[in-house]
C-alpha positions as CSV (number, residue, x, y, z in Angstrom):
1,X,52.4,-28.2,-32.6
2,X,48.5,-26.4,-33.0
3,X,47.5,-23.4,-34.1
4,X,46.0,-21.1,-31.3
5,X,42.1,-21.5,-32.1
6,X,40.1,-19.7,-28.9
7,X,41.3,-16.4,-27.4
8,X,40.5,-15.7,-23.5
9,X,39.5,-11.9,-22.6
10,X,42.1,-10.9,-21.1
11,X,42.9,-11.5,-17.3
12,X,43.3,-8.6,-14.7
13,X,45.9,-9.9,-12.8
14,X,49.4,-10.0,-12.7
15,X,51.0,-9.4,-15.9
16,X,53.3,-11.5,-15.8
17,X,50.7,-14.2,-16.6
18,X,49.8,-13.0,-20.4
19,X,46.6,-13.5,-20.2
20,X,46.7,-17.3,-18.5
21,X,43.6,-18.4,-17.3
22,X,43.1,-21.9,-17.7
23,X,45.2,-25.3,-15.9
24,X,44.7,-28.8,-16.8
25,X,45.7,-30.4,-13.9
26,X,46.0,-34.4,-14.7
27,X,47.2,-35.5,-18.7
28,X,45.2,-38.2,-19.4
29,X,43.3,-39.3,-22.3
30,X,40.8,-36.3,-21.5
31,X,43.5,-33.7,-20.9
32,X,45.0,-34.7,-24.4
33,X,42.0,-34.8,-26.3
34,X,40.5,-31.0,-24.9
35,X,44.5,-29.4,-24.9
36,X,44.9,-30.6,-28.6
37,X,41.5,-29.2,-29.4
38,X,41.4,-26.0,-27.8
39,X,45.2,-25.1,-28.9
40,X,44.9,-22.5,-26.0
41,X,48.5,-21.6,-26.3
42,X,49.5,-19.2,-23.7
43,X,46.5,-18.9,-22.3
44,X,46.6,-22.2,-20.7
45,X,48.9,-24.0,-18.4
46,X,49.3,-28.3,-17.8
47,X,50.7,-29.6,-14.7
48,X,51.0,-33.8,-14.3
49,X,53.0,-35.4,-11.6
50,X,54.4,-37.7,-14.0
51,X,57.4,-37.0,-16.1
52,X,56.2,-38.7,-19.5
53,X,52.4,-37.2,-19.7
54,X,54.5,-33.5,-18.7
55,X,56.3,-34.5,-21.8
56,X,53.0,-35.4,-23.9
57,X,51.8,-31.8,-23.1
58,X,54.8,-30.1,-24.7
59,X,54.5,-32.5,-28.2
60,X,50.6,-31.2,-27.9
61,X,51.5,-27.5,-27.4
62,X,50.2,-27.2,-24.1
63,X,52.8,-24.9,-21.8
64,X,54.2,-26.8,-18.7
65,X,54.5,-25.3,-15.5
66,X,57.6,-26.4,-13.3
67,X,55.0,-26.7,-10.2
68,X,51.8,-27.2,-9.6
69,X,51.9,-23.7,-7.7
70,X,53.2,-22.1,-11.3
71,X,50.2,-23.7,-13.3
72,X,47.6,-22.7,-10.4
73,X,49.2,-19.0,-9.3
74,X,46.8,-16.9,-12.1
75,X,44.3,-19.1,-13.3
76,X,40.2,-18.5,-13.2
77,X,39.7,-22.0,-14.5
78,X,41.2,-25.1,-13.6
79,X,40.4,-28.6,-15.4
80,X,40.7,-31.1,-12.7
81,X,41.5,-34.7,-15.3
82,X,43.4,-37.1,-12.6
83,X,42.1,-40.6,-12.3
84,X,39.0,-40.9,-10.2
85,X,41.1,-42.6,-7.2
86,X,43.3,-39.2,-7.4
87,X,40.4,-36.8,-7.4
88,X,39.9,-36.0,-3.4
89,X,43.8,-35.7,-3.4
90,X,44.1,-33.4,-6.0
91,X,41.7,-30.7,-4.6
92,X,42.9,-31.4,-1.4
93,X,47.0,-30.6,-1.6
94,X,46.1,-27.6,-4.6
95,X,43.1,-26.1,-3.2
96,X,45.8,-24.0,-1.1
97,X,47.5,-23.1,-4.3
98,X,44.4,-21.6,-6.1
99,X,44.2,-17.8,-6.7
100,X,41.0,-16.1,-5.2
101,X,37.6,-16.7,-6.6
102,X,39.2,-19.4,-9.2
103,X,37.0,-22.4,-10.4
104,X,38.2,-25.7,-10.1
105,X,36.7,-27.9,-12.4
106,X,36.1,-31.5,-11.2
107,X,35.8,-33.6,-14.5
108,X,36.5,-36.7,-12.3
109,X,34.2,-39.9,-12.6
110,X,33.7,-40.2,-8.8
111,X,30.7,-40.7,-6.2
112,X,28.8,-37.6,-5.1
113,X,29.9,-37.5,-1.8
114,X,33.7,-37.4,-2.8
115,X,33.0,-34.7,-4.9
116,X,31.5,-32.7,-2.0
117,X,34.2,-33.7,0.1
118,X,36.6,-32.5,-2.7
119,X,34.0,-28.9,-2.6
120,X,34.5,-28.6,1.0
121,X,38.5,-28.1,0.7
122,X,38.6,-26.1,-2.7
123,X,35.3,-23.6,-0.6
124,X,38.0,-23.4,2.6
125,X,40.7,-22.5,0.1
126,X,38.5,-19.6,-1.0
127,X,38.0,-20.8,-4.8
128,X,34.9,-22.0,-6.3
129,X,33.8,-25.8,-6.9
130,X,32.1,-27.5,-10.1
131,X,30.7,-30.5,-10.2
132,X,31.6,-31.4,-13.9
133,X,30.4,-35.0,-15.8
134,X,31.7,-36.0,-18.8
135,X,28.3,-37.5,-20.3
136,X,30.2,-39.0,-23.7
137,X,33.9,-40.5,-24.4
138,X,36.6,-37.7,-25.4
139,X,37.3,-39.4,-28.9
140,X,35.8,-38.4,-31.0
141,X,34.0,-35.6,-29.6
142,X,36.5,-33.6,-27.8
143,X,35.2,-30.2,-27.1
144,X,31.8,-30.8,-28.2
145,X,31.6,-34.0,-25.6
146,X,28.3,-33.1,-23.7
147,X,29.6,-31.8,-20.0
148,X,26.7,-31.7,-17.2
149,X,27.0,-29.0,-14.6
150,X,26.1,-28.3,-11.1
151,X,27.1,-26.5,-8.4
152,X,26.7,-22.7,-7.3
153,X,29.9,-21.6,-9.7
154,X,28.0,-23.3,-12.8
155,X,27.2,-20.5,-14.4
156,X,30.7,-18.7,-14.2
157,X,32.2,-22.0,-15.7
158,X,30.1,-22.4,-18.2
159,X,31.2,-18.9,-19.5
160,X,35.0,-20.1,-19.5
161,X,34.4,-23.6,-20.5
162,X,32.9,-21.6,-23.6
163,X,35.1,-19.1,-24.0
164,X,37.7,-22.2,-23.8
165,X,36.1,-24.1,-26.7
166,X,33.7,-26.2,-24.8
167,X,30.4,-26.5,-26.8
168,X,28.1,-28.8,-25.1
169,X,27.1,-27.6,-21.7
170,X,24.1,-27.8,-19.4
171,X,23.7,-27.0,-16.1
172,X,21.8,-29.6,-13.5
173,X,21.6,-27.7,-10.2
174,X,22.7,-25.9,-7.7
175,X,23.8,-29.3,-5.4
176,X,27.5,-30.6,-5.5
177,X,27.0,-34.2,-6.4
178,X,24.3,-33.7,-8.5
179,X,26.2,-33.8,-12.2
180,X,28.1,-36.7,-11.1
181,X,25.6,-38.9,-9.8
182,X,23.7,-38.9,-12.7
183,X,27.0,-39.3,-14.8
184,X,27.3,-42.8,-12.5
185,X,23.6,-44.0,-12.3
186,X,23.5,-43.4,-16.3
187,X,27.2,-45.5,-16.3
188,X,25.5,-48.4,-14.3
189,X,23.4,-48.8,-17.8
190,X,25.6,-48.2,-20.1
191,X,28.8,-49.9,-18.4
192,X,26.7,-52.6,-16.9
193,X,25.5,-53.6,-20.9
194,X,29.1,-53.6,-22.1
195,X,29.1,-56.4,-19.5
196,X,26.5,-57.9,-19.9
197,X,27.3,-58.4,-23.9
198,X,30.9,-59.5,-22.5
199,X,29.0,-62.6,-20.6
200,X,26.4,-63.2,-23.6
201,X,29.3,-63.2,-26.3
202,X,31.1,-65.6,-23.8
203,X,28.8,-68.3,-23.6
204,X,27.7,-67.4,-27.1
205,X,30.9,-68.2,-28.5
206,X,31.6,-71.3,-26.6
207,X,28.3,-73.1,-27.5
208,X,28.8,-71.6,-31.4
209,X,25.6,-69.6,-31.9
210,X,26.9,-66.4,-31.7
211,X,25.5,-65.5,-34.9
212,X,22.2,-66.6,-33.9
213,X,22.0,-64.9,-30.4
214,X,22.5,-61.5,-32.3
215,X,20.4,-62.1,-35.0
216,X,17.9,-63.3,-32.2
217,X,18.9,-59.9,-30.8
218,X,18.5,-57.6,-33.7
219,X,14.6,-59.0,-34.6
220,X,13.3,-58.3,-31.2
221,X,15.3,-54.6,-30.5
222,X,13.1,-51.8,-29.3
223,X,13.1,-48.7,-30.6
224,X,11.4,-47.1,-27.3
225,X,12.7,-44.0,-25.6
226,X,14.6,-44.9,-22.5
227,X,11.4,-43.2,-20.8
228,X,9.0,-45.7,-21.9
229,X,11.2,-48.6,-21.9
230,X,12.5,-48.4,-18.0
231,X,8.6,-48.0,-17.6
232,X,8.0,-51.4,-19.4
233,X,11.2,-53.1,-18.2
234,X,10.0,-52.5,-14.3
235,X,6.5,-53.4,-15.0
236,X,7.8,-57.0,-16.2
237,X,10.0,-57.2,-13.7
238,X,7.1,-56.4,-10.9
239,X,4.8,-58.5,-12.8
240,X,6.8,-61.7,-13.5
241,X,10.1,-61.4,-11.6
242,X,9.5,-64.8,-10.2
243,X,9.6,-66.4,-13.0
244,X,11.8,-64.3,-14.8
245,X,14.5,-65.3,-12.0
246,X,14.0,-69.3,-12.5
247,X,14.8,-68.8,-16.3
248,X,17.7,-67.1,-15.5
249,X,19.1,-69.4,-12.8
250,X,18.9,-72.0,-15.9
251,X,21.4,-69.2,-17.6
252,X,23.5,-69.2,-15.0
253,X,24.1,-73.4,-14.5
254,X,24.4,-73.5,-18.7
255,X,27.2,-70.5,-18.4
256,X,28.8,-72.4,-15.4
257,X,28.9,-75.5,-17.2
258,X,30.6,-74.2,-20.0
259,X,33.1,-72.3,-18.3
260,X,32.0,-68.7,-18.4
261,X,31.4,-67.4,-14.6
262,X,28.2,-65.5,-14.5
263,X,28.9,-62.6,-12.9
264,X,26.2,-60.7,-14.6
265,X,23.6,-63.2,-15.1
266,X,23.9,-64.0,-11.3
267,X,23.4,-60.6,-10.5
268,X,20.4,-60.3,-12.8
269,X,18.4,-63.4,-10.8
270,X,18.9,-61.3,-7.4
271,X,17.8,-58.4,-9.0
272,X,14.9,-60.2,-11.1
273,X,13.8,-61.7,-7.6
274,X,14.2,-58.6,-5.6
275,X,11.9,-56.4,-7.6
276,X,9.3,-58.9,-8.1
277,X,6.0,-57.5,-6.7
278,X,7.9,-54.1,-6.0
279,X,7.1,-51.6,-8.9
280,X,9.4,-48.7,-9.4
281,X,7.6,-45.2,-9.7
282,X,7.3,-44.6,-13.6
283,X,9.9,-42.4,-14.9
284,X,7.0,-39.9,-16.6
285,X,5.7,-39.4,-13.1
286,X,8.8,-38.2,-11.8
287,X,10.9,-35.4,-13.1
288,X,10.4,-35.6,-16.4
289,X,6.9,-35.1,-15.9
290,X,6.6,-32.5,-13.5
């Protein structure tokens, strides 16, 4: 069991609710990882629809509701953590369950327009919607993951995230869809180089130079902020796609012959191709710049 860490102001509602103003909704690895860390004791309520993460939130010290209503009927603050395919669902059959003027938190890695499809049903239901990314994995990090904001409630839920224990939080905007799509566009980097060093290790390992390819790898890394190095990455790509896209179709027939299927590296010769003679605005004239 945890030792209550964070105390909420107290609620002016029913008081029968002692003070409850927080739901997790969804146990997941992210529900564990913020419950255990926040230890908000009575101040908090889980709800799962499966029996054994219900069971994971009493051996964490979370309090279990017997219903989704129970968990929902008094909170300000609800922590929407089902799985992304789960995510329209869940705001759709609780968003009638939600006291007045209560947050519901979409932590949810899903596309922009399912999180504004999500908004519409919670903003019918009366409650308030929040765009919420998870910029970081839960482990280690916990409550200090970075969360990105954005919606017209960010403000409010910034407050309670804090007062919940939350310690990393900006706010992007006033626009539903806003947090999460640059949660996504930033994952299609950083999933798309696990990937990619998936493929590389691969062939790498069949043809035995692994050690070589990474020490290849280590000489020639760039220190560059991401600004300056999508500037020079797009430039070379503009520049010398053509040719760029001929050595990699040599990749691809080497990875096919030795049994790896080049998902990746056949992706990277369409792409290579495509942006030839098409430069991308530079990142410092956009935003960041302005």
């Amino acid at each position: 069991m945890t030792t209550q860490r964070f105390q909420f102001p107290d609620h002016a509602g029913s008081p029968q609710n002692d003070g409850m103003m927080l739901a997790v909704i969804g146990y997941g690895e992210a529900g564990s990882a913020f419950a255990i860390a926040g230890a908000w004791g009575n101040h908090a309520r889980g709800w799962d629809l499966k029996d054994d993460r219900r069971a994971a939130m009493v051996v964490d010290g979370l309090p279990v509701s017997r219903s989704a209503q129970e968990a929902l009927a008094h909170a300000r603050l609800v922590l929407s953590l089902v799985t992304a395919t789960s995510a329209y669902e869940a705001a759709r059959d609780y968003a009638p369950l939600l006291a007045p003027g209560a947050i519901w938190c979409d932590m949810n890695s899903v596309a922009p327009e399912t999180k504004r499809a999500a908004a519409a049903m919670i903003e019918a239901a009366g409650a308030h919607y929040v765009d919420a990314a998870v910029l970081a994995p839960v482990h280690p990090a916990r409550l200090s993951v970075p969360l990105l904001l954005s919606g017209e409630a960010s403000a409010q839920a910034e407050l309670l995230l804090r007062q919940a224990g939350f310690e990393t939080i900006s706010i992007a905007g006033n626009d539903i869809g806003r947090a999460s799509a640059i949660k996504l566009l930033r994952s299609v980097m950083v999933k798309g180089l696990e990937a990619l060093t998936a493929e590389m290790l691969l062939g790498a390992n069949a043809l035995g130079v692994t050690d070589a390819v990474l020490a290849s790898l280590d000489a020639s890394e760039r220190r560059d902020s991401w600004f300056d190095r999508a500037a020079y990455n797009i430039e070379r790509m503009a520049t010398h796609g053509v040719r760029r896209a001929a050595e990699m179709e040599e990749a691809v027939s080497m990875l096919r012959d030795i049994g790896v299927e080049p998902i990746m590296t056949t992706g990277t010769v369409r792409r290579q191709q495509m942006q030839a003679g098409k430069p991308i605005a530079s990142p410092n004239e956009g935003e960041h710049g302005s």
